[in-house]
C-alpha positions as CSV (number, residue, x, y, z in Angstrom):
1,X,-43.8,-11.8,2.2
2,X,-40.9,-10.4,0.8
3,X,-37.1,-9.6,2.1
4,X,-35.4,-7.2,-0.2
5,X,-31.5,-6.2,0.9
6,X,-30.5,-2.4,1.6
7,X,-27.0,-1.7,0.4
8,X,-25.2,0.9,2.0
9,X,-22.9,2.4,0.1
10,X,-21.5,5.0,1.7
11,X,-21.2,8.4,-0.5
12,X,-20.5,5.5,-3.8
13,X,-24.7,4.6,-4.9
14,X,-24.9,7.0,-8.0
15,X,-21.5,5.2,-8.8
16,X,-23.2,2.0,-8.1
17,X,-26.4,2.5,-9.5
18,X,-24.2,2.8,-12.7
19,X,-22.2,0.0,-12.6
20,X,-25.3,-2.3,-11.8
21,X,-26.7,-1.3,-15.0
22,X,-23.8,-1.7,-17.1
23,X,-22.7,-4.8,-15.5
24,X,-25.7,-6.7,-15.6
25,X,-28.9,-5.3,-17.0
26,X,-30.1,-3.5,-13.5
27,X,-33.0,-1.3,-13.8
28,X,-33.4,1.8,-11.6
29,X,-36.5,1.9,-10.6
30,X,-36.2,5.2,-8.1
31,X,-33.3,7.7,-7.1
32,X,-34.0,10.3,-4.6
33,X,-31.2,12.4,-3.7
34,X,-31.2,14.4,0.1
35,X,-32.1,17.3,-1.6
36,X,-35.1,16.4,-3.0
37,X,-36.6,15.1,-0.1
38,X,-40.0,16.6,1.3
39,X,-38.3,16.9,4.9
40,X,-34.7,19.0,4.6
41,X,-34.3,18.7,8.5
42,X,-31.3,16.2,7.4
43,X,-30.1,17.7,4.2
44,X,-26.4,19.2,4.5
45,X,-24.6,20.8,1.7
46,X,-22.3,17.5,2.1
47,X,-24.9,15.4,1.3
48,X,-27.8,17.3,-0.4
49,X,-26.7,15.3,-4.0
50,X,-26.0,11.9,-2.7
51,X,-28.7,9.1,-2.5
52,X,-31.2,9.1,0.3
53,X,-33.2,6.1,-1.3
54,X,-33.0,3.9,-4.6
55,X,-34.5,1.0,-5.8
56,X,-33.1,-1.2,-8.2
57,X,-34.0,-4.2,-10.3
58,X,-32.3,-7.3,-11.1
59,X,-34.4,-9.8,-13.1
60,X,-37.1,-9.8,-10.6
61,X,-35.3,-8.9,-7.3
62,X,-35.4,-5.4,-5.9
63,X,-32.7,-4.4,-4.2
64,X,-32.6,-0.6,-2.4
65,X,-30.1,1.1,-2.0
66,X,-28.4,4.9,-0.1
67,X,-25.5,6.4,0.6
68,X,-26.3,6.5,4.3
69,X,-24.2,8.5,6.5
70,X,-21.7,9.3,3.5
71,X,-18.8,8.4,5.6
72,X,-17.0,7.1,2.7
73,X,-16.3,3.2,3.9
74,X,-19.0,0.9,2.9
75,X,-18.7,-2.6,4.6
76,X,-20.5,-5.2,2.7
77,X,-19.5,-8.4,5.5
78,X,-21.6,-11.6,6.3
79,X,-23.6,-11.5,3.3
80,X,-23.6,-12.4,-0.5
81,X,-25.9,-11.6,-2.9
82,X,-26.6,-14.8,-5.1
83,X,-27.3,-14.7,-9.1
84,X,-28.1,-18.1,-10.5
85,X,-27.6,-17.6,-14.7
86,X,-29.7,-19.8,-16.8
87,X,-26.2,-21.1,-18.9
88,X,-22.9,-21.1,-18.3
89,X,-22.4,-18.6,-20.9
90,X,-24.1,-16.6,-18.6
91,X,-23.0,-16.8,-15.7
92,X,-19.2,-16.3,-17.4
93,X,-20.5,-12.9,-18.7
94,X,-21.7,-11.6,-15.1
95,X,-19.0,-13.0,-13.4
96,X,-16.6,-11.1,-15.5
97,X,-18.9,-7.8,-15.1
98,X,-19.2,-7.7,-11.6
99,X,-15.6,-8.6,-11.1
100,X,-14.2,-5.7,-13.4
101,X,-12.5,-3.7,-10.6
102,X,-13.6,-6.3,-7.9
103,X,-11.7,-9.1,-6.1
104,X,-12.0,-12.6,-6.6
105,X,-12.5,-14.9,-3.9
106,X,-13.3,-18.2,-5.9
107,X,-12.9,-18.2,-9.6
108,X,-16.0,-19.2,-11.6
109,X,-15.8,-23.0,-12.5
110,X,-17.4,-26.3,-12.4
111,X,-18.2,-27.4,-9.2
112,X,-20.4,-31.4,-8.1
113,X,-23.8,-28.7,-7.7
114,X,-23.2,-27.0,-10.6
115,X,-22.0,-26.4,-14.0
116,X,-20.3,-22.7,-12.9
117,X,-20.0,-21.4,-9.5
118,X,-17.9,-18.5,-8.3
119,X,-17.5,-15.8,-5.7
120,X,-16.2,-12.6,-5.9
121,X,-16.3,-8.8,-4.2
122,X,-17.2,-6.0,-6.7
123,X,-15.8,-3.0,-6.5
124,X,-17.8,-1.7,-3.9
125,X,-17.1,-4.5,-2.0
126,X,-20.4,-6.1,-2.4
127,X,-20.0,-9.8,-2.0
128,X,-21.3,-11.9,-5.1
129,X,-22.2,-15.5,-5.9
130,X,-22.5,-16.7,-9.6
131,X,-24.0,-20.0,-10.5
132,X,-25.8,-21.9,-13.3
133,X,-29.5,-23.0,-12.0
């Protein structure tokens, strides 16, 4: 068994889809857009070229991904998506990627579990951890 997380972003995937690859090595694996889908019974010229489905790769995690309704406010609460780097070198390089535009809530350092911890909201609002295994 498997549990995969389904981000929705809100009208912002493409965008994020983008920014996941730049920031730290993501892989799309699959984009299909509302107007490419076999059944146009929900396609609307609002959304027929935002994301109805992605999947994504991160090391060897797949994450999915849609715009969803397109209503233009993502909320990313309750959750954080965890990256453990294998050196502190690393984790100082995804940190500062995922950050770029982002919020910090606690700024990467050494911590009594481990050598670099941090947490931070990218700027999607997708809640991050960072730490070295």
């Amino acid at each position: 068994m498997q549990v995969q997380p389904y981000l929705f972003f809100d009208g912002r995937a493409a965008e994020a889809l983008d920014f996941y690859k730049q920031a730290i090595g993501a892989s799309v694996k699959m984009a299909m857009r509302w107007k490419d889908s076999p059944d146009q019974s929900m396609c609307t010229p609002a959304n027929a070229d935002k994301i109805m489905h992605a999947q994504f790769q991160v090391g060897d995690t797949t994450i999915m991904a849609s715009d969803g309704r397109n209503s233009g406010a993502p909320k990313f609460d309750g959750f954080a998506l965890t990256i453990a780097a294998n050196s502190e070198a690393e984790a100082d390089n995804l940190f500062a990627a995922l950050g770029e535009g982002g919020q910090v809530t606690m700024p990467l350092g050494k911590t009594f579990f481990s050598k670099r911890f941090g947490m931070l909201a990218d700027k999607f609002g997708v809640h991050w951890m960072i730490l070295v295994q």
